[in-house]
C-alpha positions as CSV (number, residue, x, y, z in Angstrom):
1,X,105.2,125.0,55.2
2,X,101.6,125.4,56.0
3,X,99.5,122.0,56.5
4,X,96.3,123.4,57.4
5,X,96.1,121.6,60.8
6,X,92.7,121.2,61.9
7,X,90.3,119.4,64.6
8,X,87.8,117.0,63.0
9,X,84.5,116.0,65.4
10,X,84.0,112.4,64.4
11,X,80.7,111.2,66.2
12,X,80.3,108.1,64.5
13,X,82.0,105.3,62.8
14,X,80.0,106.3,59.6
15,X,81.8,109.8,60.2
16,X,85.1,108.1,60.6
17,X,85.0,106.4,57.2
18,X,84.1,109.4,55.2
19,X,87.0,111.2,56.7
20,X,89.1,108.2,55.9
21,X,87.8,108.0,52.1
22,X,89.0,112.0,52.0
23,X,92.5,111.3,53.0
24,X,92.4,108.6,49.7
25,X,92.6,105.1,51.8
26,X,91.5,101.7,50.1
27,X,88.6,100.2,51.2
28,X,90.6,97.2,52.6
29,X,92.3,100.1,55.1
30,X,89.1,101.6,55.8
31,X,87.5,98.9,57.1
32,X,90.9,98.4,59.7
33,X,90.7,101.9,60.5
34,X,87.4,103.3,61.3
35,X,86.8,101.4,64.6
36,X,90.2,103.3,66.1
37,X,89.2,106.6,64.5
38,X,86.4,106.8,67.1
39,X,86.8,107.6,70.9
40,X,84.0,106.9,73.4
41,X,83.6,108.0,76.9
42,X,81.6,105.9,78.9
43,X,80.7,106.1,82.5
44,X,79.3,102.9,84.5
45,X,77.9,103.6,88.4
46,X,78.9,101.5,91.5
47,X,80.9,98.7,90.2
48,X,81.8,95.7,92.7
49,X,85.2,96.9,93.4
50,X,86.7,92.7,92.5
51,X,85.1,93.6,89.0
52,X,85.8,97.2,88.3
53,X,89.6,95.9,89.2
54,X,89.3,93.1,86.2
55,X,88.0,95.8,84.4
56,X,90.7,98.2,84.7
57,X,93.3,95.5,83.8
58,X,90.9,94.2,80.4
59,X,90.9,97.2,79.6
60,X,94.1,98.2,80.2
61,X,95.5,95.3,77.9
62,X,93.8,96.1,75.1
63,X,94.9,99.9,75.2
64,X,92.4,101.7,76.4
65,X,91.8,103.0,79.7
66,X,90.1,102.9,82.7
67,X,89.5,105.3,86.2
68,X,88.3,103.9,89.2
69,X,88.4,105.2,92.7
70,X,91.6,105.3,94.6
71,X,90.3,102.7,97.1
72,X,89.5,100.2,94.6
73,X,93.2,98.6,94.3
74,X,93.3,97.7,98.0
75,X,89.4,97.0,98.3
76,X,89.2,99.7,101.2
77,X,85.9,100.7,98.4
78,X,83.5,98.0,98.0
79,X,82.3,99.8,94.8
80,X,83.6,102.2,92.8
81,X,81.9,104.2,89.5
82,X,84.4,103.6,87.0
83,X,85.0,105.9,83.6
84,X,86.3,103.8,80.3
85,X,88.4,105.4,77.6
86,X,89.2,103.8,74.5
87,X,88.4,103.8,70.5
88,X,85.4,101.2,69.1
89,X,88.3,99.0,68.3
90,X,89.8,98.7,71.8
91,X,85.7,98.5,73.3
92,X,84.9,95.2,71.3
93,X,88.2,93.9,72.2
94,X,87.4,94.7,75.9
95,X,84.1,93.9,76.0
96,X,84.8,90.2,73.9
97,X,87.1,89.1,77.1
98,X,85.1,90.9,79.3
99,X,82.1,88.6,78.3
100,X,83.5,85.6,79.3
101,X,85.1,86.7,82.8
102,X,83.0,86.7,86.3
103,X,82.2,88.8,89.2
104,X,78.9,90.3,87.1
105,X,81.2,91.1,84.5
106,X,79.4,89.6,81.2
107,X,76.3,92.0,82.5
108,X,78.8,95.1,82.3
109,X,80.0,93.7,78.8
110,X,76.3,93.7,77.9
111,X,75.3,97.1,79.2
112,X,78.7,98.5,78.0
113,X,77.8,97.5,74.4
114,X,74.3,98.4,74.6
115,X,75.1,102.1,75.2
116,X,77.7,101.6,72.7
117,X,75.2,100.3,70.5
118,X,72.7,103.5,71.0
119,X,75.3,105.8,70.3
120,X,76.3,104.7,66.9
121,X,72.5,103.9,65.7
122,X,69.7,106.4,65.8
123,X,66.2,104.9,67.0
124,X,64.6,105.1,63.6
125,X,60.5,104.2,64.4
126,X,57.5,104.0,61.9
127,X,53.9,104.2,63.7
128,X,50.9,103.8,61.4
129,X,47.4,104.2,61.8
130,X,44.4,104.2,59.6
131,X,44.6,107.5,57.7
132,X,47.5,108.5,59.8
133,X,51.1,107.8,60.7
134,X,54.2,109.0,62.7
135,X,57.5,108.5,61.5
136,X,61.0,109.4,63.4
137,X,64.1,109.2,61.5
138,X,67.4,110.8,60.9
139,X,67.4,114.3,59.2
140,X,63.4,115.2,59.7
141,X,62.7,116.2,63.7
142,X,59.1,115.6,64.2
143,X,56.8,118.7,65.3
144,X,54.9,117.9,68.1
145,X,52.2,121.2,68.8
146,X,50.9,121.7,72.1
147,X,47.1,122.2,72.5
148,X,46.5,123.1,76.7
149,X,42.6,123.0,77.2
150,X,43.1,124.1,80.4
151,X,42.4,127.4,82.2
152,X,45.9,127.8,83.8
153,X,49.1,126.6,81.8
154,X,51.7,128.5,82.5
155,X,51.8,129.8,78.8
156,X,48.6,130.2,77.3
157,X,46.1,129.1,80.1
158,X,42.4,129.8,79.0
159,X,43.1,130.6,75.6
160,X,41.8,127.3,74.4
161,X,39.6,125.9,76.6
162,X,36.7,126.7,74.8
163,X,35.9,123.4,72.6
164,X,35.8,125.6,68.8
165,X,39.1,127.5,69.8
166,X,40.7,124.3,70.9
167,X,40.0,122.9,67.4
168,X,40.5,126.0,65.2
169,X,44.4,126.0,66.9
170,X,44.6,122.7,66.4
171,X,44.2,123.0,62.7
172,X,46.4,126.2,62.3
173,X,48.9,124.1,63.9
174,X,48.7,121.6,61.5
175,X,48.7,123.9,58.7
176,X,52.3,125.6,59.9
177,X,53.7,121.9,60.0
178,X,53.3,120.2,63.1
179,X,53.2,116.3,62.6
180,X,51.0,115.6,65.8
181,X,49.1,117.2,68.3
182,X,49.4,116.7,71.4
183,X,46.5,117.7,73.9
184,X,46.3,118.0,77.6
185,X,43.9,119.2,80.2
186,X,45.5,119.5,83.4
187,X,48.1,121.7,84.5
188,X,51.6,120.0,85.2
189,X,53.5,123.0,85.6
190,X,55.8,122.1,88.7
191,X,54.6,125.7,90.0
192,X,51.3,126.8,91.1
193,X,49.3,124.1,89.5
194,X,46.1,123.2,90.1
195,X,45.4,119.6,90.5
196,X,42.2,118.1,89.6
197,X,40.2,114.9,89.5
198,X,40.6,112.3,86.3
199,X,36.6,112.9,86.2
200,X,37.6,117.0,86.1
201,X,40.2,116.3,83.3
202,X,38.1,114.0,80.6
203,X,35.5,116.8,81.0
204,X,37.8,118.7,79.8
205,X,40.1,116.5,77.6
206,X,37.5,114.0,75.8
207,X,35.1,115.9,73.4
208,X,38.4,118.3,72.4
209,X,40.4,114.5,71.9
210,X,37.3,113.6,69.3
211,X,37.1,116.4,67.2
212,X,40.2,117.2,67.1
213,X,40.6,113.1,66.0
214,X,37.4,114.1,63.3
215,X,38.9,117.3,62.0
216,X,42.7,117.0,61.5
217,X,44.5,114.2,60.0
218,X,47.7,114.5,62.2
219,X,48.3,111.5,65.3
220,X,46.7,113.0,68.5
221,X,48.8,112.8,71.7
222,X,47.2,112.7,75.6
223,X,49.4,114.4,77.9
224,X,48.0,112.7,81.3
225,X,50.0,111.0,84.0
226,X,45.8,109.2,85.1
227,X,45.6,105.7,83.6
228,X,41.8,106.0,83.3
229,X,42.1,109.2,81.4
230,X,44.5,107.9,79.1
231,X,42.0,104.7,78.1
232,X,39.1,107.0,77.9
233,X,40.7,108.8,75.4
234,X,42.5,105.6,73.5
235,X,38.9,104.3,73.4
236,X,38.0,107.7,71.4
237,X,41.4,107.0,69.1
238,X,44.0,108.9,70.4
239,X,46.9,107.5,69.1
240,X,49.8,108.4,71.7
241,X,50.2,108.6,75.5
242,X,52.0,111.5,77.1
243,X,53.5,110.6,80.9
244,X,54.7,113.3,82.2
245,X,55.6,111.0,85.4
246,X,57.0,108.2,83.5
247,X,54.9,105.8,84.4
248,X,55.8,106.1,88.2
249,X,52.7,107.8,89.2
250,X,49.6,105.4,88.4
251,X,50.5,101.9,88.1
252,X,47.7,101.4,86.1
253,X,49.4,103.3,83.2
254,X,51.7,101.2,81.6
255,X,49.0,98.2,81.3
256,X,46.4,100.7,79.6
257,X,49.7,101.7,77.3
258,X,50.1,97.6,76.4
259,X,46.6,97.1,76.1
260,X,46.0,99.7,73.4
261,X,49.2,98.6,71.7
262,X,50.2,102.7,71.7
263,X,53.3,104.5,71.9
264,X,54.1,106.0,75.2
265,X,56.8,109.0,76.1
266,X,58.0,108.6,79.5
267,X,59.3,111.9,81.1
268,X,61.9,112.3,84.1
269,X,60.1,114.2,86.7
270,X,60.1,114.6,90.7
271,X,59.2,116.7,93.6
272,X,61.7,119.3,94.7
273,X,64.9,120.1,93.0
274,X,67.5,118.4,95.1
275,X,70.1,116.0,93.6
276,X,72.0,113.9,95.7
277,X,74.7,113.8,92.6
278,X,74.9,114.3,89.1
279,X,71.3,115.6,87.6
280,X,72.3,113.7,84.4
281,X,72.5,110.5,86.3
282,X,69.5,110.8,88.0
283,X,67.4,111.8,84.7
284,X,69.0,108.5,83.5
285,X,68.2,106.0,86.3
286,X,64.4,107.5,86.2
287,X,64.4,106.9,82.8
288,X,65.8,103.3,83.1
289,X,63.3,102.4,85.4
290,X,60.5,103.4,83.5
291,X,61.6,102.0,80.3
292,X,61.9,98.7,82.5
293,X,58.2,99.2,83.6
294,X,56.9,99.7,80.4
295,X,58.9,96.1,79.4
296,X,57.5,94.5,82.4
297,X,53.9,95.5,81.2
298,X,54.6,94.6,77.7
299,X,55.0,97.8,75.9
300,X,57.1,97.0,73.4
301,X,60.5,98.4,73.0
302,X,59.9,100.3,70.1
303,X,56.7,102.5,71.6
304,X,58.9,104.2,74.5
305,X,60.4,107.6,73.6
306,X,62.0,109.1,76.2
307,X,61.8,112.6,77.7
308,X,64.5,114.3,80.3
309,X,61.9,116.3,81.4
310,X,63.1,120.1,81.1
311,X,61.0,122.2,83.7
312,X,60.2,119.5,86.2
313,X,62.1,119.2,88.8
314,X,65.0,121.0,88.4
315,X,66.6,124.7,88.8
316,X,67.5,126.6,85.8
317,X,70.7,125.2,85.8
318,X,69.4,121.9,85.8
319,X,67.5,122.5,82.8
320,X,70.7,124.6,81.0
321,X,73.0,121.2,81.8
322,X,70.6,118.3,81.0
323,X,70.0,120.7,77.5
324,X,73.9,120.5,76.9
325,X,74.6,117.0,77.7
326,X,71.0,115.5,76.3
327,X,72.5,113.2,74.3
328,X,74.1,111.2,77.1
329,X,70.8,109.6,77.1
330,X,70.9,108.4,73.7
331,X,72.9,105.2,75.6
332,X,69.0,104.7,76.7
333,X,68.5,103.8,72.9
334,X,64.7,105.4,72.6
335,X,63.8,108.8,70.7
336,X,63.8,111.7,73.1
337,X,61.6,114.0,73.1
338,X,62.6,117.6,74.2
339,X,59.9,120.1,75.7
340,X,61.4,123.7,76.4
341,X,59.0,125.7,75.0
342,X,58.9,129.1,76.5
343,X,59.9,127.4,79.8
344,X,60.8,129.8,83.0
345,X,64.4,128.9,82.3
346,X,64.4,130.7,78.6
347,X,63.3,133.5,80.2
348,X,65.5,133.7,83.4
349,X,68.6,133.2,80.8
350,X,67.3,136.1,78.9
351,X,67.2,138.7,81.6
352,X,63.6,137.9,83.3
353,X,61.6,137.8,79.9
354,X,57.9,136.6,80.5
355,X,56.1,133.5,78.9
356,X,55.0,135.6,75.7
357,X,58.2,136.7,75.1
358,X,60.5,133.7,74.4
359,X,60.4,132.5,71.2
360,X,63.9,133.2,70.0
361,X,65.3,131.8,73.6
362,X,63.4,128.6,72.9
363,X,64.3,128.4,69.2
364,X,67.5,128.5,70.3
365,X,66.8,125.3,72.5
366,X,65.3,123.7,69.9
367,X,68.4,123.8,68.0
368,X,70.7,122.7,70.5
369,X,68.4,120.3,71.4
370,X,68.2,118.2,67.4
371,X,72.0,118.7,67.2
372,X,72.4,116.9,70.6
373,X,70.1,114.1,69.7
374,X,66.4,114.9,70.1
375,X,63.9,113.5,67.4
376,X,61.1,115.2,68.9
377,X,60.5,118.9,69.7
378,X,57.1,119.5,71.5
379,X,56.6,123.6,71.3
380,X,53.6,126.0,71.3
381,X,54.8,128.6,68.2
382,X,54.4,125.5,65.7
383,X,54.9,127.5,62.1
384,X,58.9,129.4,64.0
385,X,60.1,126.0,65.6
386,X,58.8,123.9,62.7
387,X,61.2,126.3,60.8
388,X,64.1,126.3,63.0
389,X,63.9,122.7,62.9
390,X,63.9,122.2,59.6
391,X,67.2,124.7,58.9
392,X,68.7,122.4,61.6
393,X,68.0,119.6,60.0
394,X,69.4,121.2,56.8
395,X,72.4,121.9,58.9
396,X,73.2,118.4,60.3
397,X,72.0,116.5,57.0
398,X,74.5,118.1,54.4
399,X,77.3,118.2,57.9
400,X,76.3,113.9,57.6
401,X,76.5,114.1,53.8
402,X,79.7,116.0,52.6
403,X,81.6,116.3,56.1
């Protein structure tokens, strides 16, 4: 006899219980069974060995699983990173004991779930403004359209530094469906980059920011890492702050963000491309700690969106890894924000192809990027990757729908 035998991919618990509707179970049965339909994988870093041990055996007992290192037994390790296995069901059973055990346990229980959390949930936001407003939510990636009014990005440097260019590409990319614009006047390019002075960059950035804010009804992003840059141009009504250093670089950053009551996307970035272990990890941790700043200053959680940073401080196969595995940082429980647009590493996986000539390579990113979790795309060919995100929406809405 043939059965047809076949692999399902069930992400969510959602997922789980439209597969068990299919099969014909009761309602009573799905509610029992969905939880244990789902597996999760989830990795936790340097665990006091005492309570990765009591973790192991919680686990254990409520049949899941647990890895530790080998000289965590004996306590020859006084840490150990330790990797869970287990359905949803055998998590909250875990996770329930887990919370009322000690050693730092009840703070694993609470990280555990949170990631736990993130992954079943996506970070649906709503910003409004007067005449405008930004909404992310499943099954629509926002557009964000990249206007450089500088005379050196690596992609279209000097094209639109000149104030009536800058505004008429502004509104062309608004009329091929980009949701916001996003405008920046100094060259972050981790390569040959000129750096110049916050006076240097409102020069540039400000009169663009206010007719840009005058002329098309779309939010307007700043994409400056310079705290006084980024009031000056909140004074003007710019409705979104772009970080590409996460708030790590000027301390004064995050206040500005609280002050003005803004969204903020915080990007991974350092200098140098050395990892002293996983890159994902790292992007992580950097991305922890500025979503932590951003509390501390009293940006609200709901106005951080994350970015892993593609481009910045990595090699290409950094960027090609941190692509594939981008939604491991949906355990961070913020929108992410994915910028590969015609980056060097599109072109050095296509055979050496220059700046110009990487649209398909980065519609291809784009894709892989909203099917591995990203809300936002931020790309220069607005009218393509406004198209190729909304045939991979298409895609992943009627995969949610009919399974």
């Amino acid at each position: 006899m043939n059965f047809n035998a076949r692999l399902l991919r069930v992400a969510d618990e959602a997922e789980a219980r439209a597969e068990l509707a299919k099969v014909g179970c009761h309602a009573a049965g799905i509610n029992i069974m969905s939880a244990k339909a789902v597996f999760r994988l989830v990795k936790l870093e340097n665990v006091p060995a005492k309570a990765a041990n009591l973790l192991k055996q919680t686990f254990l007992a409520k049949g899941g699983e647990a890895a530790l290192a080998r000289g965590t037994a004996d306590l020859s390790a006084a840490a150990s990173d330790v990797l869970l296995c287990g359905t949803l069901k055998q998590y909250r059973l875990a996770l329930a004991q887990l919370a009322q055990q000690p050693w730092g346990l009840p703070a694993v229980a609470t990280a555990v779930a949170a990631a736990l959390a993130a992954a079943e949930g996506f970070p649906e936001r709503r910003y409004a403004w007067p005449g405008r407003e930004l909404a992310i939510r499943p099954g629509r990636t926002v557009v964000m359209g990249i206007l450089n009014v500088t005379p050196d990005s690596f992609s279209d440097g000097g094209r639109y530094n000149v104030l009536d260019a800058a505004l008429r590409h502004a509104e062309e990319m608004a009329a091929d469906g980009a949701d916001v614009i996003d405008i920046g006047a100094e060259s972050t390019r981790p390569y040959g980059a000129t750096a110049v002075s916050a006076a240097e960059e409102m020069e540039r950035l400000l009169p663009v920011v206010e007719r840009v804010l005058a002329a098309v009804p779309l939010p307007v992003s700043v994409d400056t890492y310079k705290a006084a840059v980024a009031e000056e141009a909140l004074k003007l009504g710019a409705h979104l702050v772009n970080d590409v250093w996460g708030l790590q670089r000027d301390e004064a950053m995050a206040g500005v963000v609280a002050r003005y009551g803004v969204p903020v996307v915080v990007m991974h970035n350092q200098e140098g491309t050395a990892y002293a272990g996983d890159v994902l990890a790292a992007v992580a941790a950097f991305l922890r700690r500025s979503v932590g700043i951003a509390a501390a200053a009293g940006v609200p959680a709901a106005n951080v969106i994350v970015d892993p940073g593609i481009g910045f401080g990595k090699t290409a196969a950094h960027n090609l890894a941190v692509l594939n595995r981008l939604d491991e940082l949906k355990a961070l429980g913020c929108p992410i924000l994915l910028g590969t647009s015609r980056k060097r590493f599109v072109g050095t996986a296509l055979g050496g192809l220059p700046a110009d000539d990487r649209v398909e390579g980065t519609a291809a990113t784009v894709a892989c990027g909203i099917m591995r979790g990203a809300s936002i795309v931020r790309v220069h060919d607005v009218k393509a990757m406004a198209r190729v995100a909304r045939m991979t929406d298409a895609i992943m809405t009627e995969a949610m729908d009919n399974g």
